[in-house]
ZABA-634267 format. One record per atom (N, C-alpha, C): x, y, z; residue in three letters. Coordinates in steps of 0.05 Angstrom, whole numbers, plus 32768, in hexadecimal, padded with zeros to 4 digits. Atoms other than C-alpha are relative to their C-alpha. Example, Ala and Ser with C-alpha at 12.3 -4.5 7.8 and 13.67 -1.06 7.14 Angstrom:
2
80127FE88000ALA 80F67FA6809CALA 801280188000ALA 7FF07FE87FFFSER 81117FEB808FSER 7FF18016800ESER 
end
This chain:
314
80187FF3800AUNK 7E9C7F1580F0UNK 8006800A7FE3UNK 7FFB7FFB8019UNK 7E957F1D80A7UNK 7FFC801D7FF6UNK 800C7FE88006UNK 7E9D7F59807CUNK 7FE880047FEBUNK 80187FFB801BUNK 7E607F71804BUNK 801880067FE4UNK 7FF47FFD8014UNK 7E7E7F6D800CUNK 7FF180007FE7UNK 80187FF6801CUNK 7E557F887FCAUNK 800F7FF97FE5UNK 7FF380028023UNK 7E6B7F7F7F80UNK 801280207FFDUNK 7FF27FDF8001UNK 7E707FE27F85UNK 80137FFB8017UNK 7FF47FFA7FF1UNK 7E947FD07FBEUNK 80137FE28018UNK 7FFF801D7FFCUNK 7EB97F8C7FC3UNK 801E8005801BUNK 7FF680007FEEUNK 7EE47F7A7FFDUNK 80207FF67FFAUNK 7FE180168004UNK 7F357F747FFEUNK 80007FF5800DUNK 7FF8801B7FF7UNK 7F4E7F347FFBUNK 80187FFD8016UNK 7FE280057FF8UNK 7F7D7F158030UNK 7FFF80118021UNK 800D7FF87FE7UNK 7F527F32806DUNK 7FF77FED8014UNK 7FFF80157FE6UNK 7F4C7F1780B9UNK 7FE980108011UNK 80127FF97FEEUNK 7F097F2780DFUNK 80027FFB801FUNK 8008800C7FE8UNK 7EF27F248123UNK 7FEF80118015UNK 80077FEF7FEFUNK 7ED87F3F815DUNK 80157FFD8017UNK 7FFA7FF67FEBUNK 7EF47F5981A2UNK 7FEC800C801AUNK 80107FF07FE9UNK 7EDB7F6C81E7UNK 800980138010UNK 7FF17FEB7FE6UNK 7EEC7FA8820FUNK 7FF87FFA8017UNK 7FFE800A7FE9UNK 7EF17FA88253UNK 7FE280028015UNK 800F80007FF8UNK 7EB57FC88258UNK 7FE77FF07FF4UNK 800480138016UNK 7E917F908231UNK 7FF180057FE6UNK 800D7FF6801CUNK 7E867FAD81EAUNK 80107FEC7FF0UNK 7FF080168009UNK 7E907F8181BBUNK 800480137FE4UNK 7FFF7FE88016UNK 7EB47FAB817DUNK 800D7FE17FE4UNK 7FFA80138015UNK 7EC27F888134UNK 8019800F7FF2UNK 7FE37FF08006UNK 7F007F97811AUNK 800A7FF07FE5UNK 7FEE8012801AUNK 7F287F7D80D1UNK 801F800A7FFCUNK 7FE77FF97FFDUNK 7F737F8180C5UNK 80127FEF7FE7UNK 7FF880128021UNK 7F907F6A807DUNK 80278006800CUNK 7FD97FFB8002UNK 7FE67F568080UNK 800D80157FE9UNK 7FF57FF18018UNK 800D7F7F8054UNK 80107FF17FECUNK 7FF3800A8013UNK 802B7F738013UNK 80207FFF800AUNK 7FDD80018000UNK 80737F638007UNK 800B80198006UNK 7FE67FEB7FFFUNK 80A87F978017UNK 7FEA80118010UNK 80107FEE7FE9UNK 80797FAE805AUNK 800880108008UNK 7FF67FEE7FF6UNK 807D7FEA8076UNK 7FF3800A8013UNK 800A7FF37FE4UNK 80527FED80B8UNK 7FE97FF67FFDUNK 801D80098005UNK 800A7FEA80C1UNK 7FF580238010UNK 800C7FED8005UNK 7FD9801B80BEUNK 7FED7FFD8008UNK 801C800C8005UNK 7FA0802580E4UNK 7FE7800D8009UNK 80197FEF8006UNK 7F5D804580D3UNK 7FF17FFF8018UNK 800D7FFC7FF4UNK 7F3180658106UNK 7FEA80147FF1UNK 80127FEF800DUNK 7EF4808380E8UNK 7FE980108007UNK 80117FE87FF6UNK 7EC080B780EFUNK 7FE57FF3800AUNK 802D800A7FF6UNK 7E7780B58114UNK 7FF37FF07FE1UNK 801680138009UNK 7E4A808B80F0UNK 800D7FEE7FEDUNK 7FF2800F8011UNK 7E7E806A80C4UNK 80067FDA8009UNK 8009801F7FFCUNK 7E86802180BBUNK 801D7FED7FFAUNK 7FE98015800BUNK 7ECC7FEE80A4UNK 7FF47FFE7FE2UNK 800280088021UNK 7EA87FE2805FUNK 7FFA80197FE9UNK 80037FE9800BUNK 7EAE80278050UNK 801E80097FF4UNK 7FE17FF67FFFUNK 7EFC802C8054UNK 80057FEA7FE5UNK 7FF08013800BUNK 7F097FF08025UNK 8014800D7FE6UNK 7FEF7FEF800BUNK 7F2280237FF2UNK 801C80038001UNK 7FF17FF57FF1UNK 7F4D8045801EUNK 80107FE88006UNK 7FFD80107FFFUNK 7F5B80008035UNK 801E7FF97FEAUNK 7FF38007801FUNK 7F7A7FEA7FE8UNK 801C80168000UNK 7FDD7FEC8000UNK 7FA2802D7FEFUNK 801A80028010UNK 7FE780017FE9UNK 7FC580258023UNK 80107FE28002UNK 7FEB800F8009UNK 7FD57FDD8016UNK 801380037FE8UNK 7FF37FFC801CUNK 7FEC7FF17FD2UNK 801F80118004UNK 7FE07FF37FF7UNK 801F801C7FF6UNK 80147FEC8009UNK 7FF680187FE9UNK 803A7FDB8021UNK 7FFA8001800FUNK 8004800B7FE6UNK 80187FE0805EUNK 7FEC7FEE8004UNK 801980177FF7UNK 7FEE7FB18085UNK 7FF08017800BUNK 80107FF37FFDUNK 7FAE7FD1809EUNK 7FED7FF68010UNK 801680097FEAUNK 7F7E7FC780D7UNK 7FF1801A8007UNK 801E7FE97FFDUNK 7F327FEC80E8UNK 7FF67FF18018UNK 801A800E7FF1UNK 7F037FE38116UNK 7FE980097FF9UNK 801E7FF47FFDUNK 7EB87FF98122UNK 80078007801BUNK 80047FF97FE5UNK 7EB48025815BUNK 7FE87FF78012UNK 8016800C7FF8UNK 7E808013818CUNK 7FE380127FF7UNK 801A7FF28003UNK 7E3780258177UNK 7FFD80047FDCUNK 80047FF98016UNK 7E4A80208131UNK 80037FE37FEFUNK 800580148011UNK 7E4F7FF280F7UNK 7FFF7FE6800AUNK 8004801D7FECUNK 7E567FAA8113UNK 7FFE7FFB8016UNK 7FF07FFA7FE7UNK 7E687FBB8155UNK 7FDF7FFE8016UNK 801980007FF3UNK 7E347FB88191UNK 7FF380208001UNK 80147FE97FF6UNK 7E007FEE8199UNK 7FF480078019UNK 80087FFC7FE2UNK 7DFA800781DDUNK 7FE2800B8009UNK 80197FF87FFAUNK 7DAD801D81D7UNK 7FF57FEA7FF8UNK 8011800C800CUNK 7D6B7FF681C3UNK 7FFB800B7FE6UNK 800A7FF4801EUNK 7D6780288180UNK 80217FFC7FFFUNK 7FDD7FFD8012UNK 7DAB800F8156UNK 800480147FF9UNK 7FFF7FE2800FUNK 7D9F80518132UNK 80108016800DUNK 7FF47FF67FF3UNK 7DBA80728166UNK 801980088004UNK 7FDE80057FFAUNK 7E01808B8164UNK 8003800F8022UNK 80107FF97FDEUNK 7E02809081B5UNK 80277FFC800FUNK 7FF580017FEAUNK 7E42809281E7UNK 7FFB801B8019UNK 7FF27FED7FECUNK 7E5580AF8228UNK 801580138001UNK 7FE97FE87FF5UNK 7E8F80D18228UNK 80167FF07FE5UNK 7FEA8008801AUNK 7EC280CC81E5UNK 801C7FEF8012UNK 7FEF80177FF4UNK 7EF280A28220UNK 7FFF7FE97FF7UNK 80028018800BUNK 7ECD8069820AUNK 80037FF37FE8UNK 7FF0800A800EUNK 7EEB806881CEUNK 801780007FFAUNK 7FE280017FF6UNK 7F27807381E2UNK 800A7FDA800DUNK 7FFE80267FF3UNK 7F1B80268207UNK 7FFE7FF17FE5UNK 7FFA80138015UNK 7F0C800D81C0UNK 801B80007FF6UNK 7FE780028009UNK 7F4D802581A4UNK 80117FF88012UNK 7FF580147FF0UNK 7F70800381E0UNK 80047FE87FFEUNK 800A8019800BUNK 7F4D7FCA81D5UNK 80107FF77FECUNK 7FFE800A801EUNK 7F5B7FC1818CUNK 802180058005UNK 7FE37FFA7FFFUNK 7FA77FDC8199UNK 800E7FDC8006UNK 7FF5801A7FEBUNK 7FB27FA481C3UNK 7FF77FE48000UNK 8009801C800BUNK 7F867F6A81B0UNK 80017FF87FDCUNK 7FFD8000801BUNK 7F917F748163UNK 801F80077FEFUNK 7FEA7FF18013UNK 7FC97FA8814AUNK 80167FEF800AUNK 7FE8800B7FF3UNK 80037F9A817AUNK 80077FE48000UNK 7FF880227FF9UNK 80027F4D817FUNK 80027FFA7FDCUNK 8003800C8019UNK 7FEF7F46812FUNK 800A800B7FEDUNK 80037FF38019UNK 80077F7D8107UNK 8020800E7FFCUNK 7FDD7FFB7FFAUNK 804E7F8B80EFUNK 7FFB8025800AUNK 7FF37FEA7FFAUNK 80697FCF8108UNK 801880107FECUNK 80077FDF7FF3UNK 807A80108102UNK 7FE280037FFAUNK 801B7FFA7FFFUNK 803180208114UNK 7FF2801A7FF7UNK 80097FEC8002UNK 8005805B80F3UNK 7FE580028007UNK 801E80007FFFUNK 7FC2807480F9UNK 7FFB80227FF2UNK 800D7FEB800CUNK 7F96809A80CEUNK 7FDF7FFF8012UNK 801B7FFA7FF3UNK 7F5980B680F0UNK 7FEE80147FF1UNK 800C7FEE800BUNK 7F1E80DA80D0UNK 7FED80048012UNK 801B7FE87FF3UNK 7EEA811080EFUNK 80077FF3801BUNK 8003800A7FE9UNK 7ED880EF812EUNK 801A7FEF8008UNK 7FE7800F7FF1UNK 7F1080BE8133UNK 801680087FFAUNK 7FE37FEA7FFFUNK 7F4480F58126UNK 7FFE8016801DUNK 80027FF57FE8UNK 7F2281138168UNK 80117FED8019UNK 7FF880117FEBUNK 7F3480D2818FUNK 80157FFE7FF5UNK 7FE680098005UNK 7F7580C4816DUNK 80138027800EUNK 7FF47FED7FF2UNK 7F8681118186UNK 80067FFB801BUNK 7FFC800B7FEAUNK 7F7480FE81C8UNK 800F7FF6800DUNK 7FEC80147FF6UNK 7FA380C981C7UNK 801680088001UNK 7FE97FEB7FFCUNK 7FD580F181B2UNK 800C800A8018UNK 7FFC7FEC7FDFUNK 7FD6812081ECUNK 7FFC7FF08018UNK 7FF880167FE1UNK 7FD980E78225UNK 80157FEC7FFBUNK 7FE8800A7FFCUNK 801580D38204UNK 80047FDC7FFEUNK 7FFE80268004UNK 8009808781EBUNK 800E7FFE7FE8UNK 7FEE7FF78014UNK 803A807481C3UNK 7FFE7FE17FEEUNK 800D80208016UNK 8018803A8192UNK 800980137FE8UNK 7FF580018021UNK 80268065814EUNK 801580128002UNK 7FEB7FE07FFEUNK 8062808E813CUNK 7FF980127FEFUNK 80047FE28005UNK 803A80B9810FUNK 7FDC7FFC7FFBUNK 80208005800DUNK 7FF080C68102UNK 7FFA80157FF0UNK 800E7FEA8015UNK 7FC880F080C9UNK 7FE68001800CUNK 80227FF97FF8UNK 7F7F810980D8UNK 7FFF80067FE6UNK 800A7FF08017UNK 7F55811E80A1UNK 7FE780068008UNK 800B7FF08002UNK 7F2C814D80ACUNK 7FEF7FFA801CUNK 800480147FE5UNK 7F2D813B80FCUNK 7FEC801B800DUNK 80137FF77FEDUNK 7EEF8157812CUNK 800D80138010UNK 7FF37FE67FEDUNK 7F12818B8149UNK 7FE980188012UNK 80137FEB8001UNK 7ED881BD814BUNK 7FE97FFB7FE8UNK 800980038019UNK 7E9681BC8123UNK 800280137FF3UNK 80037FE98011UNK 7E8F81E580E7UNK 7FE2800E8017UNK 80197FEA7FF0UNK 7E5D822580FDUNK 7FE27FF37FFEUNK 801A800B800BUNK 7E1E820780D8UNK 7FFB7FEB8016UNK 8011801A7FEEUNK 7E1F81CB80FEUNK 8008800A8018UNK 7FFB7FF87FE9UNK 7E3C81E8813CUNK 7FE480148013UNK 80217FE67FF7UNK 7DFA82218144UNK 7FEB7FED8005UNK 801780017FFCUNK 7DCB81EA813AUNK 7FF97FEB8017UNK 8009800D7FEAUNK 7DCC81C28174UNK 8011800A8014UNK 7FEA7FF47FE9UNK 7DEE81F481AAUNK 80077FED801BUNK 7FF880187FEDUNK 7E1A81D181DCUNK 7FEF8002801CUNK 80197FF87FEAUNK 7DEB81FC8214UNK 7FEF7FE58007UNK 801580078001UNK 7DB481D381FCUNK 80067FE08003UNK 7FFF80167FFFUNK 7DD3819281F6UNK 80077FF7802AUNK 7FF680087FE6UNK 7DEE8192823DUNK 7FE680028012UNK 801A7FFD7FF1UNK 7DAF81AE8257UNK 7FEE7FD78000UNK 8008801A8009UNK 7D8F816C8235UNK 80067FE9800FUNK 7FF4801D7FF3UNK 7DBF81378254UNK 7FFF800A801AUNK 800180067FE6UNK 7DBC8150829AUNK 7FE580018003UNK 8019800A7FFEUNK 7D708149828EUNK 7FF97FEC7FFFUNK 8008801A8005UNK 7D768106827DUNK 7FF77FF77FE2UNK 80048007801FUNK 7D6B810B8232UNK 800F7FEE7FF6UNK 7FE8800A801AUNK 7DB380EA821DUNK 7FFA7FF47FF0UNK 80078018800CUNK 7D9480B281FDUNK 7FF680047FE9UNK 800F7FF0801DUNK 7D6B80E181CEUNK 801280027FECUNK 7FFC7FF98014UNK 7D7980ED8190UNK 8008801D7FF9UNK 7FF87FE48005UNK 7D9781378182UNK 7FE9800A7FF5UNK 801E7FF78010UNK 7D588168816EUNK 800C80077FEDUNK 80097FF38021UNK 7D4681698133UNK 80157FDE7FEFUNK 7FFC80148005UNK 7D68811E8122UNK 7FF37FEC8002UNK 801280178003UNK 7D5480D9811DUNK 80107FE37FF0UNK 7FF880108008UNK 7D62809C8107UNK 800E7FF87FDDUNK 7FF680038014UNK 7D6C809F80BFUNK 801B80017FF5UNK 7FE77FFD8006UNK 7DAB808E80A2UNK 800D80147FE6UNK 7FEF7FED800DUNK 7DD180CB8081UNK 80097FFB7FE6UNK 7FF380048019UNK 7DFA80AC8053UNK 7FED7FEF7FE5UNK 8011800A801CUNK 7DB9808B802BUNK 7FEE80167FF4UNK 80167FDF800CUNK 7D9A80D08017UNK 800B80087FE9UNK 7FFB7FFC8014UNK 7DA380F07FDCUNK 801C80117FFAUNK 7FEE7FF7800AUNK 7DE681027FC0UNK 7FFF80288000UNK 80077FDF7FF6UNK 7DD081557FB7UNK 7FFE80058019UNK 800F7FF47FE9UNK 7DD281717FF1UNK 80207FF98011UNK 7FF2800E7FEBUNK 7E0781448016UNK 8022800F8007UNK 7FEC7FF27FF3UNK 7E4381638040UNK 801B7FEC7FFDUNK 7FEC80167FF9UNK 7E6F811D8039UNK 801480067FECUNK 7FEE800C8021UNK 7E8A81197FEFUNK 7FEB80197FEAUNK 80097FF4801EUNK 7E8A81457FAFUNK 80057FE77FECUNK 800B80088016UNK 7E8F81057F8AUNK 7FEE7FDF8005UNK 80168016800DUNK 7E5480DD7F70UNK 7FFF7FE2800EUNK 7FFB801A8000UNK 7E7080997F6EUNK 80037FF18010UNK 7FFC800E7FE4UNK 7E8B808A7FAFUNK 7FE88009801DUNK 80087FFE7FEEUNK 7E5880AD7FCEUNK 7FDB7FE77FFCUNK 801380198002UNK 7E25807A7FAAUNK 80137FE5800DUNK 7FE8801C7FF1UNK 7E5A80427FC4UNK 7FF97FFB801AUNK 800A80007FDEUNK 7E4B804E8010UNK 7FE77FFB7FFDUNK 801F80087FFAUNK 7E0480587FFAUNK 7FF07FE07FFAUNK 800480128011UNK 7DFE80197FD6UNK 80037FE28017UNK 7FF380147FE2UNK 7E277FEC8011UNK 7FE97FFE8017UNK 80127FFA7FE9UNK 7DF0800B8045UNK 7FEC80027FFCUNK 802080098004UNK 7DB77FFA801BUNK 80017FE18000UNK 8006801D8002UNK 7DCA7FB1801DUNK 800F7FFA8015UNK 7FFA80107FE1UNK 7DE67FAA805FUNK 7FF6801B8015UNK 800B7FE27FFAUNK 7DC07FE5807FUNK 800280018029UNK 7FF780087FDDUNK 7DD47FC480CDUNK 801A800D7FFEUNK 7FE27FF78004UNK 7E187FE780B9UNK 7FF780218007UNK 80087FE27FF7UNK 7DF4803380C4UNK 7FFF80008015UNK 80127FF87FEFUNK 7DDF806080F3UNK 7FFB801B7FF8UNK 800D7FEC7FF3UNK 7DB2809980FFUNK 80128016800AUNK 7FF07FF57FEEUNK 7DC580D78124UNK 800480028018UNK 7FEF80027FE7UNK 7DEB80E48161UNK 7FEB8002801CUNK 801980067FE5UNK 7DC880D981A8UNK 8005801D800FUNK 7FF87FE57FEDUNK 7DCD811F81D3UNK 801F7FFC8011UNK 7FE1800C7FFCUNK 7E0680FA81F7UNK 800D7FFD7FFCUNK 7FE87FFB8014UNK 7E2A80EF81BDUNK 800F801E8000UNK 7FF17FE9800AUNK 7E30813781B0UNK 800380108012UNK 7FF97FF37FECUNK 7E2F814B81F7UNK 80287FF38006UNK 7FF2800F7FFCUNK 7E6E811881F3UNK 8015800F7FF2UNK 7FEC7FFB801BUNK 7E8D813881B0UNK 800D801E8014UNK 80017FDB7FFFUNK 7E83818181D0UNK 801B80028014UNK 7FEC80027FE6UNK 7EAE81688210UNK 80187FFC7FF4UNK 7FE580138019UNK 7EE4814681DEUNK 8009801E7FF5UNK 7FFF7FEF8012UNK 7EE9817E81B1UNK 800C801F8017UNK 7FF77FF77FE6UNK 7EF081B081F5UNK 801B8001800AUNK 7FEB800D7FFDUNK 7F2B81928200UNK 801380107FF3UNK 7FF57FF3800CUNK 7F4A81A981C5UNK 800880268001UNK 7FFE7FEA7FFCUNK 7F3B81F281D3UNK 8016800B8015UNK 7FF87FFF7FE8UNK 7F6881F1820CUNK 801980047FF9UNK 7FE080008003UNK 7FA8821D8202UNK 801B7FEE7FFFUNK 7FEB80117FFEUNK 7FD781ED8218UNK 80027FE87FF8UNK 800680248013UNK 7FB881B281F7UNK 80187FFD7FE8UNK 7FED800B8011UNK 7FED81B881BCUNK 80197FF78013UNK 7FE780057FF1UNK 802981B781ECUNK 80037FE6800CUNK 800180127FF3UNK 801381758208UNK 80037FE57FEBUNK 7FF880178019UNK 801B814F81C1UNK 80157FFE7FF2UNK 7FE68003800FUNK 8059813B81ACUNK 80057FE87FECUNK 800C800B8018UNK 803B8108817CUNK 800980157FE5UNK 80027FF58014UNK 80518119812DUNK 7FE07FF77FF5UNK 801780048016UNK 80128123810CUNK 7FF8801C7FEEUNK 800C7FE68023UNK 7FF4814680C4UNK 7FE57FFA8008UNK 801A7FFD8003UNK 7FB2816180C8UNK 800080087FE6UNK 80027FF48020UNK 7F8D81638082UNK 7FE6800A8009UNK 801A7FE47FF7UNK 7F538195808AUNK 7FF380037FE0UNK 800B8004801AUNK 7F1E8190804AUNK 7FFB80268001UNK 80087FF17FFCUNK 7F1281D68034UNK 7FE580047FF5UNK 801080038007UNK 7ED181CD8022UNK 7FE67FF38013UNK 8006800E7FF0UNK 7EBC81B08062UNK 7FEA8012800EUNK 80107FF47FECUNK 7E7C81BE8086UNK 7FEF7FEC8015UNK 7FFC80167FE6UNK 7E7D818780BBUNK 800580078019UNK 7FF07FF47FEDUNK 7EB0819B80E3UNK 8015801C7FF3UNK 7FEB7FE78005UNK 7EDE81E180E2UNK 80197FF97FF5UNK 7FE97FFF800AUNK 7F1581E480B6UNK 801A800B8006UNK 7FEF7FE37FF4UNK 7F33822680DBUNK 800B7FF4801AUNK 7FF480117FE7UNK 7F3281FB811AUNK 80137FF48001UNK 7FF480148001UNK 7F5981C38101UNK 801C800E7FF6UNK 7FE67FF68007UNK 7F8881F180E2UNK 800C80128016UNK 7FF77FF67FE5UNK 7F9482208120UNK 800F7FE78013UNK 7FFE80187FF2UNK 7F9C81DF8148UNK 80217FFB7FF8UNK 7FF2800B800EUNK 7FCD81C3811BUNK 801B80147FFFUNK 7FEE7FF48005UNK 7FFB82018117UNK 800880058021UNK 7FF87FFC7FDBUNK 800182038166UNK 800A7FE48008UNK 7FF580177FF5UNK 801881BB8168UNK 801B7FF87FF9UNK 7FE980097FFBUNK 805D81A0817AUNK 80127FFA7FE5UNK 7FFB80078015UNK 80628176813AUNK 7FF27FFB7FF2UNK 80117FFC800DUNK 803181878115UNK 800180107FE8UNK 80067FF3801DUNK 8025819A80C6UNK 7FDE7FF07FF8UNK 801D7FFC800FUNK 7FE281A280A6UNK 8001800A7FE2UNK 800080048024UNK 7FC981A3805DUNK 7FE080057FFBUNK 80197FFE8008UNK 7F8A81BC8048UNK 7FF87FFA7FE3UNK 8008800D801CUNK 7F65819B8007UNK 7FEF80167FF5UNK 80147FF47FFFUNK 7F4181CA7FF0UNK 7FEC7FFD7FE3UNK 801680098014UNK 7EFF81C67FCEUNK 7FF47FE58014UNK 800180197FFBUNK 7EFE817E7FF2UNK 7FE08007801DUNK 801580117FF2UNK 7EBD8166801AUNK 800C7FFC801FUNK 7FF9800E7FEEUNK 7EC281518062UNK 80117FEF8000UNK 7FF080147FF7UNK 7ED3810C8053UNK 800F7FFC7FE4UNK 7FE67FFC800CUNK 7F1B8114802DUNK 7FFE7FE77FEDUNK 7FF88017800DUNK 7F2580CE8022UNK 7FE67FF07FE8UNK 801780078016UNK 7EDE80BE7FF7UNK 800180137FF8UNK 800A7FED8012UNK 7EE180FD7FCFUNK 80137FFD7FE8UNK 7FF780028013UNK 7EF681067F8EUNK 80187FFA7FF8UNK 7FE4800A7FFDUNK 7F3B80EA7F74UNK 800B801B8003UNK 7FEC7FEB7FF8UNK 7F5681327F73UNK 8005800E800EUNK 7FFA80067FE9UNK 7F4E813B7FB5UNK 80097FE9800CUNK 7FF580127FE9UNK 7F6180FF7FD4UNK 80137FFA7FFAUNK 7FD780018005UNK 7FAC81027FA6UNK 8005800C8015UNK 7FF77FEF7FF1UNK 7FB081407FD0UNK 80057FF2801BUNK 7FFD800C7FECUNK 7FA48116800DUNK 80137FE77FFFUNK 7FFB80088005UNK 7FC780E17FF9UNK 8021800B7FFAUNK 7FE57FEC8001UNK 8002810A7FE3UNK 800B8006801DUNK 7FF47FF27FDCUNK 80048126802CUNK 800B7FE6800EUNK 7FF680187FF6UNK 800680DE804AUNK 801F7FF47FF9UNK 7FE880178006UNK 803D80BD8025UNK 8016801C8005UNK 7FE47FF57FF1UNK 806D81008037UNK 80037FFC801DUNK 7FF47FFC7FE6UNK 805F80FD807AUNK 80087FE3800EUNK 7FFD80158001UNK 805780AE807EUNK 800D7FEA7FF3UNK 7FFA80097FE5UNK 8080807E8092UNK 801A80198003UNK 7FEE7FEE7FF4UNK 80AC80BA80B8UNK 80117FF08021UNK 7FDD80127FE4UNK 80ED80B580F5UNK 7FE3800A8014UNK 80117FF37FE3UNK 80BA80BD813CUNK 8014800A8007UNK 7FEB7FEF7FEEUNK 80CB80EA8164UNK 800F7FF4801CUNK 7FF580077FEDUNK 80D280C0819AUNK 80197FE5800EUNK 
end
């Protein structure tokens, strides 16, 4: 399956497409570029709700430019990947398990058979929730991972306005399918620059917008009641005293301080209660770390290459 590739936003060279099926039959799209000479692992991106593979290609460049090889997918419901409703718009699961089956999936039909080793993973927002996850049941595919600016908790703003009460009420009514009140289909990232919670800069945030006005099957809309009855359960998790003691995963949390997505305070409480865990806050920085301005994302950037490639613990 091919990627969208624009002139603002052209595709690295030296890339291997395809699809995959999970077991439960989703079919997810996934890309995975070799690394340059003098390799040093592979690296590999899990990304936030509504995000897409032709969003990372950046990120992509940087991380080969370090020496690694690099592999993505599309989670299910999102950019290439199948859409489990009749409205695509929909960002819709059951229960955040089920992407836990994609990263199985992709582990095992992609990384492990194709991609040199020592294995990492960077996860943002949402897929720094499931790469936690993974953490704490003890799978031992990377020896270190980074989050940036991982779903831990939402920030207050967004946390007040759809109370978890109301969402649960909703799905044991039979709503899941709905749309969160007060949402809808429109895609987020094509709205106007003012206003937006993603990126303080400009350029890259016309870059995403630019990609998803000419391949606009790469969006979605917002989250289905299920989704965020899904996130609320995920996120739950975390609250749970003994939840650090159960990860003996090294991982750096980077926490934007400027973030009103998800909680900053969360991610950093979290982070100072875990095993092997250091955290780094950017501050000033947007939600999403990695598209914001270059002088945030040295900072992130900076954090990665001390803590990556590191000895595992195990």
């Amino acid at each position: 399956m091919d990627l969208v590739s624009i002139p603002a936003n052209p595709a690295p060279e030296g890339v291997v497409t395809g699809t995959i099926k999970t077991h439960d039959g989703v079919n997810l799209r996934f890309a995975r570029w070799h690394p340059p000479p003098g390799r040093k692992g592979t690296v590999c991106l899990f990304t936030g709700r509504s995000e897409f593979i032709e969003k990372y290609f950046e990120v992509v460049r940087d991380l080969r430019g370090r020496g690694f090889a690099v592999a993505i997918l599309d989670w299910r419901g999102q950019g290439l990947s199948d859409r489990p409703l009749d409205d695509p718009r929909k960002g819709h699961v059951g229960d955040f398990s089920e992407y836990e089956t994609d990263v199985a999936t992709f582990m095992n039909e992609v990384v492990l058979p194709d991609c040199p080793p020592p294995l990492f993973a960077v996860g943002h927002s949402m897929g720094g929730t499931v790469m936690m996850r993974i953490a704490r049941q003890g799978l031992r595919w990377f020896d270190r991972i980074v989050l940036s600016a991982p779903m831990i908790k939402l920030s207050r703003a967004r946390g007040s306005r759809v109370s978890k009460t109301l969402v649960q009420a909703m799905r044991y009514a039979g709503m899941g399918a709905r749309y969160v009140p007060g949402g809808g289909p429109t895609i987020l990232a094509t709205g106007n620059y003012i206003g937006n919670l993603a990126t303080s800069d400009p350029v890259r945030y016309a870059r995403t917008k630019a990609v998803l006005e000419a391949a606009p099957e790469l969006g979605i809309g917002s989250p289905t009641v299920s989704w965020l009855s899904a996130a609320y359960r995920a996120m739950g998790e975390f609250a749970d005293p003994a939840f650090p003691s159960k990860v003996r995963q090294p991982l750096m949390l980077v926490a934007a301080g400027s973030d009103h997505v998800v909680s900053t305070a969360a991610i950093e409480d979290l982070a100072i209660r875990l095993r092997a865990g250091s955290h780094l806050i950017v501050a000033g920085s947007r939600h999403e770390i990695m598209m914001e301005q270059d002088r945030y994302r040295g900072q992130f950037w900076a954090a990665f290459d001390a803590f990556v490639p590191g000895t595992s613990l195990y």
